[in-house]
Each structure stands twice: as C-alpha cells, then as structure tokens.
C-alpha positions in Angstrom: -10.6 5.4 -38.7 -11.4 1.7 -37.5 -7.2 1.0 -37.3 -7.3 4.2 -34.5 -9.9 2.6 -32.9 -8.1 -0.8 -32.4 -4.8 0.9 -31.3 -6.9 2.4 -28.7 -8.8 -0.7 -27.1 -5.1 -2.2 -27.3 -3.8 0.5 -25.5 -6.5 0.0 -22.5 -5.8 -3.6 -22.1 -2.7 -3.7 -21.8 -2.4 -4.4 -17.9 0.5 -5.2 -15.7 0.2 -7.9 -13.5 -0.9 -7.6 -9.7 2.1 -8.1 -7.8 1.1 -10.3 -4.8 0.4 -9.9 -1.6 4.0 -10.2 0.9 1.4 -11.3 3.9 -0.3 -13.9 1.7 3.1 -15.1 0.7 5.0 -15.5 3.6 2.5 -16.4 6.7 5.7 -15.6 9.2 5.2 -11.7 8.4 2.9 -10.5 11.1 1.2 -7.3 11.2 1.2 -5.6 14.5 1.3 -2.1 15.6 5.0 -2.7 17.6 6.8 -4.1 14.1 7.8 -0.6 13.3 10.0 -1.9 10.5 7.0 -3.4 8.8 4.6 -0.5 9.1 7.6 2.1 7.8 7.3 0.7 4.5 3.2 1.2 4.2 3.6 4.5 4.9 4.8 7.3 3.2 6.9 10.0 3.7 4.7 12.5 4.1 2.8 9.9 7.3 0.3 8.9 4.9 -1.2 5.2 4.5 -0.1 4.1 1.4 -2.7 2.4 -1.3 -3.6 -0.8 -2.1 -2.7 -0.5 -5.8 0.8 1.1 -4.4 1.6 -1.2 -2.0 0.6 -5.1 -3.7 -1.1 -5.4 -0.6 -4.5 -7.6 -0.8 -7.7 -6.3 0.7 -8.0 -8.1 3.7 -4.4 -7.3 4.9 -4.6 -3.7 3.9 -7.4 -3.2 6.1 -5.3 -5.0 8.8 -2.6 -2.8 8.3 -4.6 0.0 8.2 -5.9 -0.6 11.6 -2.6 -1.1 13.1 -0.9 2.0 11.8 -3.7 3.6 13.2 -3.4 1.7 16.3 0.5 2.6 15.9 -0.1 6.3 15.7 -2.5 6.4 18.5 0.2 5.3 20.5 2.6 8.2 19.0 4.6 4.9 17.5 4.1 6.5 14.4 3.9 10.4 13.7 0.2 10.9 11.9 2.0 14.1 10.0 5.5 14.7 8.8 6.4 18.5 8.1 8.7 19.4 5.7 9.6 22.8 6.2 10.7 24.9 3.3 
C-alpha cells in the first residue's frame, strides 16, 4: 500500500522545466502592436491570446503582450475572432 503511495508523490513531482522567456532572452525582440510577425505567434488560431504556461512567456511580458494584441486588434491589425465554417 505505502509502495502505491510513493509511485504517486513521484508521479506529481516530476516537473518539466520552464522554458524561458524569448523577451528576457534576447532584449532586441520588441513587443509592439505593428510587429505583426511577433504577435501571430501569441495568438492562436482560433484569435485567442495564448497562455502563459503555453507560450514560455514570463509575467511581466505577457501582460505587455497582452496589451498590445489588444491594442493590435483595436486597430483591426489583428482579427479578435477567426471563423471556421464547417
């Protein structure tokens, strides 16, 4: 009973790393809302932001990034909604 135990609490910490940040890692990238490229590959394909624990993005640049794909779709840079149509 105790050995199923074990296998269990082995099972729960076994983490991956965090994969780091790209922005924290190379200072040239620069988030802003007219580097379509950039902001393409936090999003999904349905238009969706992608998350944190998705992306390797750190905190503070995800809420940048968040703010300028908003920013982005405010502008219709970006769509806010893709439809797929079946």
């Amino acid at each position: 009973m105790a050995s199923k135990r074990n296998q269990k609490k082995n099972k729960r910490k076994d983490h991956r790393r965090h994969k780091p940040c790209p922005f924290c890692t190379n200072p040239s990238l620069e988030i802003d809302y007219k580097n379509f490229d950039l902001l393409r590959r936090f999003v999904s394909e349905r238009g969706k932001i992608v998350a944190r624990r998705n992306s390797g993005v750190c905190a503070k640049h995800q809420r940048r990034l968040a703010k300028e794909i908003k920013r982005a779709r405010f502008l219709a840079l970006i769509p806010y909604v893709v439809y797929i149509y079946r």
